[in-house]
mmCIF entry with sequence, helices, sheets and N, C-alpha, C, O atoms, coordinates in Angstrom:
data_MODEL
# 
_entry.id   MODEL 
# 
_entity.id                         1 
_entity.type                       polymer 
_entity.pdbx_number_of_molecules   1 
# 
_entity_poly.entity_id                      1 
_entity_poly.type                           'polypeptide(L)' 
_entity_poly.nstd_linkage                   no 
_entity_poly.nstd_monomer                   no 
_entity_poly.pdbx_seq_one_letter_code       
;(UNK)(UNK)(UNK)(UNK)(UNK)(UNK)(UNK)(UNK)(UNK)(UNK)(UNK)(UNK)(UNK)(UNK)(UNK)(UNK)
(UNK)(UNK)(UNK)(UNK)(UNK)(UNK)(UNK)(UNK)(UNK)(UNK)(UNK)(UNK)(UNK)(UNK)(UNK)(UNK)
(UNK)(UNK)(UNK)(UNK)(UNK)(UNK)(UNK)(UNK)(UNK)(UNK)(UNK)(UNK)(UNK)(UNK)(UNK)(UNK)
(UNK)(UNK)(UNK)(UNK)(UNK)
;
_entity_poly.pdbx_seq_one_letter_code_can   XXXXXXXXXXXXXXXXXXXXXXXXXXXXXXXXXXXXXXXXXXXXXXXXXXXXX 
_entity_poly.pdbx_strand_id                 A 
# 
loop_
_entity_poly_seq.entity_id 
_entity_poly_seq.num 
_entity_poly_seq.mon_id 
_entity_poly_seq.hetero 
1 1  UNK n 
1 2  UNK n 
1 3  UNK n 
1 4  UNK n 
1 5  UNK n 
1 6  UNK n 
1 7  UNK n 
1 8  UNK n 
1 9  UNK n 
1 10 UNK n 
1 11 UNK n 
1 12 UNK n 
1 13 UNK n 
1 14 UNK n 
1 15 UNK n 
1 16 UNK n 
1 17 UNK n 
1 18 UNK n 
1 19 UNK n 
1 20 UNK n 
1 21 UNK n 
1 22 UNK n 
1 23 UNK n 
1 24 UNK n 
1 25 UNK n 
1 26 UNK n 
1 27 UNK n 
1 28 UNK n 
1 29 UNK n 
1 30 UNK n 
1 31 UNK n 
1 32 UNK n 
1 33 UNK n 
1 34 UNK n 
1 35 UNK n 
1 36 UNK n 
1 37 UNK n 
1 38 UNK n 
1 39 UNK n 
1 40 UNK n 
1 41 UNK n 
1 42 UNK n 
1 43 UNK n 
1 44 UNK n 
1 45 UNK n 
1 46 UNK n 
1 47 UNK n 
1 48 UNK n 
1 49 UNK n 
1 50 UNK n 
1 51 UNK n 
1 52 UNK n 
1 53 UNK n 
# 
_struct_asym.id          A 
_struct_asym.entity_id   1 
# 
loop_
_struct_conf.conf_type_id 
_struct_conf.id 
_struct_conf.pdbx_PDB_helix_id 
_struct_conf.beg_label_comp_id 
_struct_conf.beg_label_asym_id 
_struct_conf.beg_label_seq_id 
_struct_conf.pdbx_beg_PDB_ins_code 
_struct_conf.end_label_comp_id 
_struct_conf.end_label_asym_id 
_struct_conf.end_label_seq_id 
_struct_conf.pdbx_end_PDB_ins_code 
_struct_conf.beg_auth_comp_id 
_struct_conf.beg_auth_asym_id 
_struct_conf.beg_auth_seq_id 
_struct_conf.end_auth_comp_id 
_struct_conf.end_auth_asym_id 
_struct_conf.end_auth_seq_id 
_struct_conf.pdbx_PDB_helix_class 
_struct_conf.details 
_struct_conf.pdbx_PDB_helix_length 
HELX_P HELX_P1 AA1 UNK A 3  ? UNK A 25 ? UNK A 3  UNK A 25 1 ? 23 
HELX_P HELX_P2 AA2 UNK A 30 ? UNK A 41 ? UNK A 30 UNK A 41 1 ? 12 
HELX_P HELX_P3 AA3 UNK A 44 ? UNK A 51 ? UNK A 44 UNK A 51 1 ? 8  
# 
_struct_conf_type.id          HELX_P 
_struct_conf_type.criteria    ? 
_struct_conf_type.reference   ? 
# 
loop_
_atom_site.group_PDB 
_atom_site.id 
_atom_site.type_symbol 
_atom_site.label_atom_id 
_atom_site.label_alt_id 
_atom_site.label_comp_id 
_atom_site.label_asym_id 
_atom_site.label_entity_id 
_atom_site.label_seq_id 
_atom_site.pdbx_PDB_ins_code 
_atom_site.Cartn_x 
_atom_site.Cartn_y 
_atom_site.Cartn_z 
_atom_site.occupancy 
_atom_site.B_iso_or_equiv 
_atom_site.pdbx_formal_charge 
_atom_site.auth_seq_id 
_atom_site.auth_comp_id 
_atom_site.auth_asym_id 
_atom_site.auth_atom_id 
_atom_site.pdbx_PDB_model_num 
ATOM 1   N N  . UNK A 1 1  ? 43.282 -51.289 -29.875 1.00 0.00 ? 1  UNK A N  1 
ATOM 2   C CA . UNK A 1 1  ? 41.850 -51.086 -29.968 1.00 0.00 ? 1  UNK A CA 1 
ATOM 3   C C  . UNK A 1 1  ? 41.163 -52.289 -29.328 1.00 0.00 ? 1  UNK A C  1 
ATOM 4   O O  . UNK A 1 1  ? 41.607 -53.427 -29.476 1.00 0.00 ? 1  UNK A O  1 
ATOM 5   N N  . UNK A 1 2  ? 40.178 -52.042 -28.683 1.00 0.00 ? 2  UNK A N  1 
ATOM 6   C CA . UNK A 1 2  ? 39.589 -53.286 -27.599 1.00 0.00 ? 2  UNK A CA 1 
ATOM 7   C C  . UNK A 1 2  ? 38.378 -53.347 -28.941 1.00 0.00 ? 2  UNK A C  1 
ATOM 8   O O  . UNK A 1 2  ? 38.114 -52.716 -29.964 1.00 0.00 ? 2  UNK A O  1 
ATOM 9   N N  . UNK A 1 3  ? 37.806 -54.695 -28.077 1.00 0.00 ? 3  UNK A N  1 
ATOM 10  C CA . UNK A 1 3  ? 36.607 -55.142 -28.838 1.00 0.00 ? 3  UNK A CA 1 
ATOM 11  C C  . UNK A 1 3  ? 35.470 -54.133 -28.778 1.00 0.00 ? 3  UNK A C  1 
ATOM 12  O O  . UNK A 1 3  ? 34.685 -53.856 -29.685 1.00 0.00 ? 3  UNK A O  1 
ATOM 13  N N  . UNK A 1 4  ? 35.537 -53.520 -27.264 1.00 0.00 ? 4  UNK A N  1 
ATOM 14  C CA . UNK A 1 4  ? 34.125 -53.032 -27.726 1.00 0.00 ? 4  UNK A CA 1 
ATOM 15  C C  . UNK A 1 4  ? 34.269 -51.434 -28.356 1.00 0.00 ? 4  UNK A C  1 
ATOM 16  O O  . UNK A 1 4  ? 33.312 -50.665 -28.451 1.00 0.00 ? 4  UNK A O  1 
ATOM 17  N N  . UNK A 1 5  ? 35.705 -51.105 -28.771 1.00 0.00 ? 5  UNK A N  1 
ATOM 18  C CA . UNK A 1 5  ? 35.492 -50.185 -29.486 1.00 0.00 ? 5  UNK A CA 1 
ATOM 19  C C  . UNK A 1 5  ? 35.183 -50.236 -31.203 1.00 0.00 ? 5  UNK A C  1 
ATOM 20  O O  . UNK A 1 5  ? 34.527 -49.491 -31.932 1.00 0.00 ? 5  UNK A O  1 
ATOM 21  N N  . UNK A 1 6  ? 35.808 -51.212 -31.412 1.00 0.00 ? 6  UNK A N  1 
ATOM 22  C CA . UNK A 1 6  ? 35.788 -51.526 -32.665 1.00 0.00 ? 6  UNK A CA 1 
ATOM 23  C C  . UNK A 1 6  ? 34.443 -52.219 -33.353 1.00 0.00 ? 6  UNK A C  1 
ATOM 24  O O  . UNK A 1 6  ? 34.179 -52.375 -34.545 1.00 0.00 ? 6  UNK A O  1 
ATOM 25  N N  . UNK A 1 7  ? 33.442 -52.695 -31.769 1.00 0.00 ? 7  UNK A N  1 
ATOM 26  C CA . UNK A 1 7  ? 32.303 -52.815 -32.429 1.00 0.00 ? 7  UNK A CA 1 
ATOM 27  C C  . UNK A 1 7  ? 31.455 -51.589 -32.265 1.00 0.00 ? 7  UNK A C  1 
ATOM 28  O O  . UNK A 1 7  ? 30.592 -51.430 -33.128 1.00 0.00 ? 7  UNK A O  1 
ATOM 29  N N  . UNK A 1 8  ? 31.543 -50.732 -31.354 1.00 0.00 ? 8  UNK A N  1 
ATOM 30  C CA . UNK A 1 8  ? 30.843 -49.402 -31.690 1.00 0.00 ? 8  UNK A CA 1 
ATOM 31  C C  . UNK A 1 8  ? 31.392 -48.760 -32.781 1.00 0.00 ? 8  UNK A C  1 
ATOM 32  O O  . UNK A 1 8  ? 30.591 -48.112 -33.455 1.00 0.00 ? 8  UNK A O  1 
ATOM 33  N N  . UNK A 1 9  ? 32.469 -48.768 -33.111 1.00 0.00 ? 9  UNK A N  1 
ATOM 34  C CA . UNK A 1 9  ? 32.674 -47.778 -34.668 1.00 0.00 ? 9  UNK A CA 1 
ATOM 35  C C  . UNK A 1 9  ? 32.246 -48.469 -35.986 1.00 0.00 ? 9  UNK A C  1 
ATOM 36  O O  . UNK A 1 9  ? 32.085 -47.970 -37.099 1.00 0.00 ? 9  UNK A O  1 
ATOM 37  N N  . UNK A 1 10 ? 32.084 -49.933 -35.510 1.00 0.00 ? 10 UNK A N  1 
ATOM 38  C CA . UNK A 1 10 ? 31.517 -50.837 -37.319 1.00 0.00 ? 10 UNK A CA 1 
ATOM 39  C C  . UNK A 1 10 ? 30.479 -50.585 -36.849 1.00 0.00 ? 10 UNK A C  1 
ATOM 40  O O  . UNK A 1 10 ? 29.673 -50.464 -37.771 1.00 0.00 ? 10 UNK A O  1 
ATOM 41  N N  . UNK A 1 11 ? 29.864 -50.377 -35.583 1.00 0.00 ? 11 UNK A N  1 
ATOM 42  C CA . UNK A 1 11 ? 27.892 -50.386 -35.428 1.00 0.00 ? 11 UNK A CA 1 
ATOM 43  C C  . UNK A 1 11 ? 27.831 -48.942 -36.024 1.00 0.00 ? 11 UNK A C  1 
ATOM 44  O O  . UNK A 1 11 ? 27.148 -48.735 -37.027 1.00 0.00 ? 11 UNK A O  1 
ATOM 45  N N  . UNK A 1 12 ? 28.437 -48.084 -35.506 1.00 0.00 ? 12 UNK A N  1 
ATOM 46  C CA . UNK A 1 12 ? 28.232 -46.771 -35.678 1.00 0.00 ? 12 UNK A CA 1 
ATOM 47  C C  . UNK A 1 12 ? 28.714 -46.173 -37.102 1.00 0.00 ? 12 UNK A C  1 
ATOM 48  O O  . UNK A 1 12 ? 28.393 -45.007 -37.328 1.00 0.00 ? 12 UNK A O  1 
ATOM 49  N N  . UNK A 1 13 ? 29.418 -46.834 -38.031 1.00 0.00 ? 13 UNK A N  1 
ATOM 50  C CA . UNK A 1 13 ? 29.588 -46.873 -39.331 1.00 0.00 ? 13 UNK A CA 1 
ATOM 51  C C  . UNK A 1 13 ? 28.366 -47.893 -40.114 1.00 0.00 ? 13 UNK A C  1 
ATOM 52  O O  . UNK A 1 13 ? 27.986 -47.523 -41.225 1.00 0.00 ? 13 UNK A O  1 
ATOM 53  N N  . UNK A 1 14 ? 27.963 -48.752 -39.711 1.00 0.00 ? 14 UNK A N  1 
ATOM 54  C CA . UNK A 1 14 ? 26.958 -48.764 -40.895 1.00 0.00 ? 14 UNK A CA 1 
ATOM 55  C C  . UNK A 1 14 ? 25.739 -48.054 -40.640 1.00 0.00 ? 14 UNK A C  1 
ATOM 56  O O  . UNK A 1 14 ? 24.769 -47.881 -41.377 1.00 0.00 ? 14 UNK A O  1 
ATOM 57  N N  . UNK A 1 15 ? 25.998 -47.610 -39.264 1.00 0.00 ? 15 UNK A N  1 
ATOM 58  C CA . UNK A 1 15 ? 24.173 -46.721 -39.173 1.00 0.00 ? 15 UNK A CA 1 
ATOM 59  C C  . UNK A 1 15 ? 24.397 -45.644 -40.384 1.00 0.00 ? 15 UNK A C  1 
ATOM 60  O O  . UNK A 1 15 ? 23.489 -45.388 -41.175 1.00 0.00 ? 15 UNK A O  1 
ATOM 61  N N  . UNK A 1 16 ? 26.339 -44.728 -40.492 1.00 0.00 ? 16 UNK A N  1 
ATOM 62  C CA . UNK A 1 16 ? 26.281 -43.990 -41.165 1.00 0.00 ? 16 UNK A CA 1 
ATOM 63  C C  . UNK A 1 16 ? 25.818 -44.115 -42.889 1.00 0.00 ? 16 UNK A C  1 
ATOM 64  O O  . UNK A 1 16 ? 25.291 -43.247 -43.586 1.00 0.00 ? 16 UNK A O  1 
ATOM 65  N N  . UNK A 1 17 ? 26.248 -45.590 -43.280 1.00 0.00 ? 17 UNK A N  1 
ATOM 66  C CA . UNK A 1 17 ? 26.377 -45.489 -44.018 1.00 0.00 ? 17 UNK A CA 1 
ATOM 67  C C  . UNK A 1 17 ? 24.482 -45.969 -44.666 1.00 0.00 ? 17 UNK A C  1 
ATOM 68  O O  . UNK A 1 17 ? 23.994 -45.681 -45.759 1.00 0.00 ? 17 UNK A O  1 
ATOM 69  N N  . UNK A 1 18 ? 23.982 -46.566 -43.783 1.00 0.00 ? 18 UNK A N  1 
ATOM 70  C CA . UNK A 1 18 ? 22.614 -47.018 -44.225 1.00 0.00 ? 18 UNK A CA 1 
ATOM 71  C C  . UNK A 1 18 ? 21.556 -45.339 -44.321 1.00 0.00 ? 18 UNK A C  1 
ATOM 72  O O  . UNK A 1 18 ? 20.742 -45.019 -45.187 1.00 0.00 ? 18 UNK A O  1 
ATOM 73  N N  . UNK A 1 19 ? 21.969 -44.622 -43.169 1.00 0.00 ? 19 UNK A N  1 
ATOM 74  C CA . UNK A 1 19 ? 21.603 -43.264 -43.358 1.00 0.00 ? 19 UNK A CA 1 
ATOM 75  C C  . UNK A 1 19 ? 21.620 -42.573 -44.349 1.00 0.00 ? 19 UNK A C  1 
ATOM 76  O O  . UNK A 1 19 ? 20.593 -42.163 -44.891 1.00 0.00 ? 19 UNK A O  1 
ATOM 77  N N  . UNK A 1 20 ? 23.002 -42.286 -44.822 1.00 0.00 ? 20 UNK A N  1 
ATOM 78  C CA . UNK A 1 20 ? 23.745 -41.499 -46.100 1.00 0.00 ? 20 UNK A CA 1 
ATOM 79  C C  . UNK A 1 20 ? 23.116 -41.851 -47.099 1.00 0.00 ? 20 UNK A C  1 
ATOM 80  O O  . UNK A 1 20 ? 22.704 -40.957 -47.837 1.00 0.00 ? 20 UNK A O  1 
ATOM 81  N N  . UNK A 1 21 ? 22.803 -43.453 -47.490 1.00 0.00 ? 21 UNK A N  1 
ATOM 82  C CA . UNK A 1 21 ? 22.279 -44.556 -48.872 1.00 0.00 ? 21 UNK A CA 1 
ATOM 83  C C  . UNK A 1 21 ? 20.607 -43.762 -48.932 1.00 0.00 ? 21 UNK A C  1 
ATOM 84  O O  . UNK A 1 21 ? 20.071 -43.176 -49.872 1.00 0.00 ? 21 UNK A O  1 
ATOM 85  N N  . UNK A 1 22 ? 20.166 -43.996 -47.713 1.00 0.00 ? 22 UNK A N  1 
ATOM 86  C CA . UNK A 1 22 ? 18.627 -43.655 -47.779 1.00 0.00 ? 22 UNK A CA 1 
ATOM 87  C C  . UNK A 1 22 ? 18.492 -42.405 -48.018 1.00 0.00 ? 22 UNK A C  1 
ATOM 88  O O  . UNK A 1 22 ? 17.431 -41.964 -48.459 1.00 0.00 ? 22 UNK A O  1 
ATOM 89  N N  . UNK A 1 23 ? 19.627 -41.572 -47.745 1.00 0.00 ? 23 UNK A N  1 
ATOM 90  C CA . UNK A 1 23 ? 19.323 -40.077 -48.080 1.00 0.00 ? 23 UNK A CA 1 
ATOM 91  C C  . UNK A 1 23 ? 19.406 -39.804 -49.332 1.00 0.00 ? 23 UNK A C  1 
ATOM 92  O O  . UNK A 1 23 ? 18.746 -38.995 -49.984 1.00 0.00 ? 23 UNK A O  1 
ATOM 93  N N  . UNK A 1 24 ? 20.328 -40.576 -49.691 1.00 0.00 ? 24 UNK A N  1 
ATOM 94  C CA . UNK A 1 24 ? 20.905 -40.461 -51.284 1.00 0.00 ? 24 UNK A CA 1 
ATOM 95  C C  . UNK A 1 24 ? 20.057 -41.114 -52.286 1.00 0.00 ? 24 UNK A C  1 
ATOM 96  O O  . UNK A 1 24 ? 19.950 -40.661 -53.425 1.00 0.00 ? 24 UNK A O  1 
ATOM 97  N N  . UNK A 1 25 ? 19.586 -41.939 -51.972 1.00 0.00 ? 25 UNK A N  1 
ATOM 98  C CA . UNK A 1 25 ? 18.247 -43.038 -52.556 1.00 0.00 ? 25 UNK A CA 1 
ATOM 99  C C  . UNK A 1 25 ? 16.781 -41.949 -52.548 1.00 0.00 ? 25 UNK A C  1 
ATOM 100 O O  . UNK A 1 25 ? 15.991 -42.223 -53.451 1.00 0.00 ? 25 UNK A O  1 
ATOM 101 N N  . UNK A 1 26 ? 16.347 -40.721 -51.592 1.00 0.00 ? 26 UNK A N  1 
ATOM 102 C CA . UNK A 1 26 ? 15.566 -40.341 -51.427 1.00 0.00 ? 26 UNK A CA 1 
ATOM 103 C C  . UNK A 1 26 ? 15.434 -38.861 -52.247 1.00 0.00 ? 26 UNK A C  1 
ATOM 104 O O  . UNK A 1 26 ? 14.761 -37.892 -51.895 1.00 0.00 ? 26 UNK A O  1 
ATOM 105 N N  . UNK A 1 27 ? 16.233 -38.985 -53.371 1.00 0.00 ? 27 UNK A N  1 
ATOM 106 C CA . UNK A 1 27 ? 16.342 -37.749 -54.344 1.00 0.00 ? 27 UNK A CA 1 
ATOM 107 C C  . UNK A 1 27 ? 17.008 -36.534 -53.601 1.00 0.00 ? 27 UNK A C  1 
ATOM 108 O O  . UNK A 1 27 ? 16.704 -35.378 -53.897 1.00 0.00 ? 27 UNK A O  1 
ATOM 109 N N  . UNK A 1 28 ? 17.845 -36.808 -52.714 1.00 0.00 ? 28 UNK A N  1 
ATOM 110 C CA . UNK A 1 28 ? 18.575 -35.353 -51.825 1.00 0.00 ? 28 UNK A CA 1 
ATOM 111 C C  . UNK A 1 28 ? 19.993 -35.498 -52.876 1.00 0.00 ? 28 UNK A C  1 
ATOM 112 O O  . UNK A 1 28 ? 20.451 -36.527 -53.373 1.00 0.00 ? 28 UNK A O  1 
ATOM 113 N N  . UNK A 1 29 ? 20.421 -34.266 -52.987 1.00 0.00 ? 29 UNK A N  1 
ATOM 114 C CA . UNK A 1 29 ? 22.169 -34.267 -53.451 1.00 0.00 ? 29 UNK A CA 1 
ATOM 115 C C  . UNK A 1 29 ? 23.315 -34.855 -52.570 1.00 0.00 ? 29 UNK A C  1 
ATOM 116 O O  . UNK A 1 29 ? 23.665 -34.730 -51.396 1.00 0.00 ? 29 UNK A O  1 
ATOM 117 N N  . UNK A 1 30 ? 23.676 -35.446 -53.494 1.00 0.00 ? 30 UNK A N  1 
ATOM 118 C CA . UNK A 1 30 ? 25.179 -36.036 -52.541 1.00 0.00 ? 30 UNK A CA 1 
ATOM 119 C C  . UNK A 1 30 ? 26.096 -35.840 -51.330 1.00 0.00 ? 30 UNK A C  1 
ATOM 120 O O  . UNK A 1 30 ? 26.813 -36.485 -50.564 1.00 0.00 ? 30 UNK A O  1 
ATOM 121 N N  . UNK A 1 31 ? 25.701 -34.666 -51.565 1.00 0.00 ? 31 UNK A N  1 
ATOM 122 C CA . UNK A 1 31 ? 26.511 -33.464 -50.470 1.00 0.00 ? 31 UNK A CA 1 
ATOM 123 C C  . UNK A 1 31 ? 25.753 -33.860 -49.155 1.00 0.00 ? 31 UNK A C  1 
ATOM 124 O O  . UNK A 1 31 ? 26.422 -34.308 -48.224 1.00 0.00 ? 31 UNK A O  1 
ATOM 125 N N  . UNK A 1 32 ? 24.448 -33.725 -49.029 1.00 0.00 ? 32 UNK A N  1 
ATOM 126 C CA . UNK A 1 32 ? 23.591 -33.819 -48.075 1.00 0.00 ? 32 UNK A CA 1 
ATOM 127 C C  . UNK A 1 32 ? 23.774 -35.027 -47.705 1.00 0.00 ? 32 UNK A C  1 
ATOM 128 O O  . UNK A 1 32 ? 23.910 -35.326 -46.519 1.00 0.00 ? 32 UNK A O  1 
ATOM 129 N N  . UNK A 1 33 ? 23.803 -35.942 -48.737 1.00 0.00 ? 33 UNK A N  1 
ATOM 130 C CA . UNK A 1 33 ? 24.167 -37.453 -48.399 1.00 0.00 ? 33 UNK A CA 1 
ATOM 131 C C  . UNK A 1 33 ? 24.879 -37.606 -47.248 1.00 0.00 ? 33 UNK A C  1 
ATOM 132 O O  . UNK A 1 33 ? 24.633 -37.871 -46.071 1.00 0.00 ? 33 UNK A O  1 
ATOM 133 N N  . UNK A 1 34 ? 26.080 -37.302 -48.095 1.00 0.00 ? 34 UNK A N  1 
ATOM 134 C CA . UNK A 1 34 ? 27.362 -37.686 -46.911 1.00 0.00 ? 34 UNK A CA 1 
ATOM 135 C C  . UNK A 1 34 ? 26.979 -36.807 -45.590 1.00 0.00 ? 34 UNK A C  1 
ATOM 136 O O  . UNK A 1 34 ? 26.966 -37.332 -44.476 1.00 0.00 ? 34 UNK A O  1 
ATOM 137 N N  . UNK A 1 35 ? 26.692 -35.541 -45.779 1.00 0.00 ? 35 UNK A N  1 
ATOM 138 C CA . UNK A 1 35 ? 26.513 -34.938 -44.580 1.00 0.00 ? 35 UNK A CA 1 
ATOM 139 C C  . UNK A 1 35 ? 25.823 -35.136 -43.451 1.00 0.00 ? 35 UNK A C  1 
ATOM 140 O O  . UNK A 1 35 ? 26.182 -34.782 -42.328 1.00 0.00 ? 35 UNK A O  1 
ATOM 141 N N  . UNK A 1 36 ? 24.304 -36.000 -43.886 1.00 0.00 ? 36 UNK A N  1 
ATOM 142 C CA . UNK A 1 36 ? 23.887 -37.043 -43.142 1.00 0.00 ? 36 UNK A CA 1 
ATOM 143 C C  . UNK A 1 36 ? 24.189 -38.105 -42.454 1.00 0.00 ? 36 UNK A C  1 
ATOM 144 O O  . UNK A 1 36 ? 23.716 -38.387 -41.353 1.00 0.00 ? 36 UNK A O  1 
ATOM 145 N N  . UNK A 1 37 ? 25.296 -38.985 -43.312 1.00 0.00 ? 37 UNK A N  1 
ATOM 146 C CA . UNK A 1 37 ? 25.974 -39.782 -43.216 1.00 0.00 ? 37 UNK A CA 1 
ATOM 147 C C  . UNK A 1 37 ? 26.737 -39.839 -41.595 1.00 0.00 ? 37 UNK A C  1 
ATOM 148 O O  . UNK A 1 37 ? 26.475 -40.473 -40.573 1.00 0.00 ? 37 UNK A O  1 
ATOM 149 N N  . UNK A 1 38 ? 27.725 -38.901 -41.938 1.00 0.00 ? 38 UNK A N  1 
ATOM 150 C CA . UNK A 1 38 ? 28.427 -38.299 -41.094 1.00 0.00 ? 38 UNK A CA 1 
ATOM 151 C C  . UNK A 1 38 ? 28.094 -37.773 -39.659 1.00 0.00 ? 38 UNK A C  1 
ATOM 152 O O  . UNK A 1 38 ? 28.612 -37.820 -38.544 1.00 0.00 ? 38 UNK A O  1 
ATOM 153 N N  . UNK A 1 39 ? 26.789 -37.161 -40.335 1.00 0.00 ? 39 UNK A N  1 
ATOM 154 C CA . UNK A 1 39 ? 26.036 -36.709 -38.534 1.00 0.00 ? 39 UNK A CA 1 
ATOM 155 C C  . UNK A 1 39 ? 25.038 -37.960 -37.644 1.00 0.00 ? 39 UNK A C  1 
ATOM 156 O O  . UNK A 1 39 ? 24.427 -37.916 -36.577 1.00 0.00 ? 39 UNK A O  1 
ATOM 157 N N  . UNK A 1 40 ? 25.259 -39.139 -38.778 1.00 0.00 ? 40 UNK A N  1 
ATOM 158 C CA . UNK A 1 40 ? 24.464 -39.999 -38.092 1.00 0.00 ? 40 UNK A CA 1 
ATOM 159 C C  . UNK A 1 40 ? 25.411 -41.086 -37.257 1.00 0.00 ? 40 UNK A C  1 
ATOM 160 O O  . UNK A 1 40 ? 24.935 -41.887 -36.454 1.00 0.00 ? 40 UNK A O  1 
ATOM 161 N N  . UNK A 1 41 ? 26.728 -40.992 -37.552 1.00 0.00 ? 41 UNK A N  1 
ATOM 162 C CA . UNK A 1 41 ? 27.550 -41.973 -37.424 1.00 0.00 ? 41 UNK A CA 1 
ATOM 163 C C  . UNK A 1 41 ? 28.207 -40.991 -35.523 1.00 0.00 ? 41 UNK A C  1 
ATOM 164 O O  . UNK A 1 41 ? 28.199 -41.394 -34.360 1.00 0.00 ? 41 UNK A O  1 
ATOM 165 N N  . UNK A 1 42 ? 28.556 -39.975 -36.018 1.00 0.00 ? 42 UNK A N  1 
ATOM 166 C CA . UNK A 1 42 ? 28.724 -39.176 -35.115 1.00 0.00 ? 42 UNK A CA 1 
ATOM 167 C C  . UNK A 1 42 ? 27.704 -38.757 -33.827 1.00 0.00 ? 42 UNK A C  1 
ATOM 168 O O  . UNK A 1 42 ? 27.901 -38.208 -32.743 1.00 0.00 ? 42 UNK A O  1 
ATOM 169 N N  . UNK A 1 43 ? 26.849 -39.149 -34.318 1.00 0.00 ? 43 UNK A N  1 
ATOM 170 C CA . UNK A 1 43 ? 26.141 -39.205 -32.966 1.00 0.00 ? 43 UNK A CA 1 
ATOM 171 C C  . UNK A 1 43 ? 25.436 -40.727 -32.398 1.00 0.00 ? 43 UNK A C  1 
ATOM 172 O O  . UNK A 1 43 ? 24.579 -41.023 -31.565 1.00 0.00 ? 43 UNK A O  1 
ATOM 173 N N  . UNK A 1 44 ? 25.849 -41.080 -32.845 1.00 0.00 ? 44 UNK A N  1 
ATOM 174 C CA . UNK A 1 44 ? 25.278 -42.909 -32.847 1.00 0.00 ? 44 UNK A CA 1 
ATOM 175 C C  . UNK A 1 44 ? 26.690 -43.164 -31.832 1.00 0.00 ? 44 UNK A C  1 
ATOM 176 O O  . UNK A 1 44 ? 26.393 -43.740 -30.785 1.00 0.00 ? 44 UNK A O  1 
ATOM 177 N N  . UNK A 1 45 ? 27.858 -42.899 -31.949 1.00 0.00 ? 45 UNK A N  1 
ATOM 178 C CA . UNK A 1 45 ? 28.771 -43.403 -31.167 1.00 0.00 ? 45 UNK A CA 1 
ATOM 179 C C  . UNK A 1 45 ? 28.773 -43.346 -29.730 1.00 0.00 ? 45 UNK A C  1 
ATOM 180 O O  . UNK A 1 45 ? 29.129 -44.240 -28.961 1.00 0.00 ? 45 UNK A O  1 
ATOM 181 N N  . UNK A 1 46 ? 28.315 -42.142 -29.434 1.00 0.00 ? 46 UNK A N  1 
ATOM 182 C CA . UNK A 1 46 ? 28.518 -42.058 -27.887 1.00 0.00 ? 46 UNK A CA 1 
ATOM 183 C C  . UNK A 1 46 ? 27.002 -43.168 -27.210 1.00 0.00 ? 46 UNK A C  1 
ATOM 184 O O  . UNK A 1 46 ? 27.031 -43.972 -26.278 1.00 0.00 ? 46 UNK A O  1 
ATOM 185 N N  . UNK A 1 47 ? 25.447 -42.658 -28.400 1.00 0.00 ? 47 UNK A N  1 
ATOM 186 C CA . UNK A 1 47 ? 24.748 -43.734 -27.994 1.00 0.00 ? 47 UNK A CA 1 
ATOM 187 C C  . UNK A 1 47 ? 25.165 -45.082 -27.341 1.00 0.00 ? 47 UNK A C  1 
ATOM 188 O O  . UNK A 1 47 ? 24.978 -45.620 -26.250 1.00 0.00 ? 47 UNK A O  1 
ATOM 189 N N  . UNK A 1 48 ? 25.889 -45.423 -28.627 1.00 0.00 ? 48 UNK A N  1 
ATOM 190 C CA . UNK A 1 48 ? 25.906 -47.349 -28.751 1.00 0.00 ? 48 UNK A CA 1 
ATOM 191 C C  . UNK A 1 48 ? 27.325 -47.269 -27.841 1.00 0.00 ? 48 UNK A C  1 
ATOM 192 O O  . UNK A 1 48 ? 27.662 -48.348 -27.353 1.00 0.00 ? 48 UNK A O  1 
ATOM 193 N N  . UNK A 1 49 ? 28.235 -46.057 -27.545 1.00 0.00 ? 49 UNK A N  1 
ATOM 194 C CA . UNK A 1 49 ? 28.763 -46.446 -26.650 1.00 0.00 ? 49 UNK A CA 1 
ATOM 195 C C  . UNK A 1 49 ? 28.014 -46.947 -24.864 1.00 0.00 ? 49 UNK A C  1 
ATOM 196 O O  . UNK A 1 49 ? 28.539 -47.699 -24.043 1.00 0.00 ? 49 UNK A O  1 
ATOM 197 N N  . UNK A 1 50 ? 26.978 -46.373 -24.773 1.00 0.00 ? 50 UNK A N  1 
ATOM 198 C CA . UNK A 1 50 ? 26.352 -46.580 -23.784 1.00 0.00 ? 50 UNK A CA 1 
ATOM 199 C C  . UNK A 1 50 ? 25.699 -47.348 -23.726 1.00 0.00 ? 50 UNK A C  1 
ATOM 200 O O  . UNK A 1 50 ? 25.583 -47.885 -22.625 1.00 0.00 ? 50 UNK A O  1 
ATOM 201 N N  . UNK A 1 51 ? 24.874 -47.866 -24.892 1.00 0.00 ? 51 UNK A N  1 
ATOM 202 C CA . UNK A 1 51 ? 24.316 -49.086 -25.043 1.00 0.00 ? 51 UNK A CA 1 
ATOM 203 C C  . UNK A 1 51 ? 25.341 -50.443 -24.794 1.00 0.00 ? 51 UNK A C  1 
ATOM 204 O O  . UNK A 1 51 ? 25.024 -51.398 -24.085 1.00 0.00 ? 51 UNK A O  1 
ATOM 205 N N  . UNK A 1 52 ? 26.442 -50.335 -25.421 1.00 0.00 ? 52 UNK A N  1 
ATOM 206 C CA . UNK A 1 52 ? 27.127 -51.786 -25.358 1.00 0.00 ? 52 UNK A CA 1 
ATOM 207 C C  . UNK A 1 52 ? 28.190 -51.995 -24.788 1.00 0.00 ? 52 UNK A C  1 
ATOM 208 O O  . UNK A 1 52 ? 29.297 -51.569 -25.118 1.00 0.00 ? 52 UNK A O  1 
ATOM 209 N N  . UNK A 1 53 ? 27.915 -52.673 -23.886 1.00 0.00 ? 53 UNK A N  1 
ATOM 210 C CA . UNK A 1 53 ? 28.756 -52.845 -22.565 1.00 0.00 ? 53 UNK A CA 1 
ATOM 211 C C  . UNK A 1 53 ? 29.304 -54.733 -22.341 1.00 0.00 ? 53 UNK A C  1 
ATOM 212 O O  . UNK A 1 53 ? 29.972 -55.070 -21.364 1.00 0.00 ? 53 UNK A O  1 
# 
């Protein structure tokens, strides 16, 4: 694993996880949580892959 993958998947893991918290913090069910979570992390990767070079 090179550096700059491993910093797009920790960048792209805490977007998920700051996403998921705020969803979950914002009276939504858990389920939705993670599911947020998940779709935020998943699409943040190819972003910040393009961003960080």
């Amino acid at each position: 694993m090179t550096v700059h993958t491993a910093v797009v998947l920790l960048s792209a893991a805490f977007i998920g996880i700051v996403v998921g918290g705020l969803s979950f913090l914002s009276g939504g069910p858990a389920a939705a949580a993670v599911l947020a979570g998940l779709t935020a992390f998943g699409v943040s990767v190819p972003v910040l892959r393009s961003l960080i070079r």
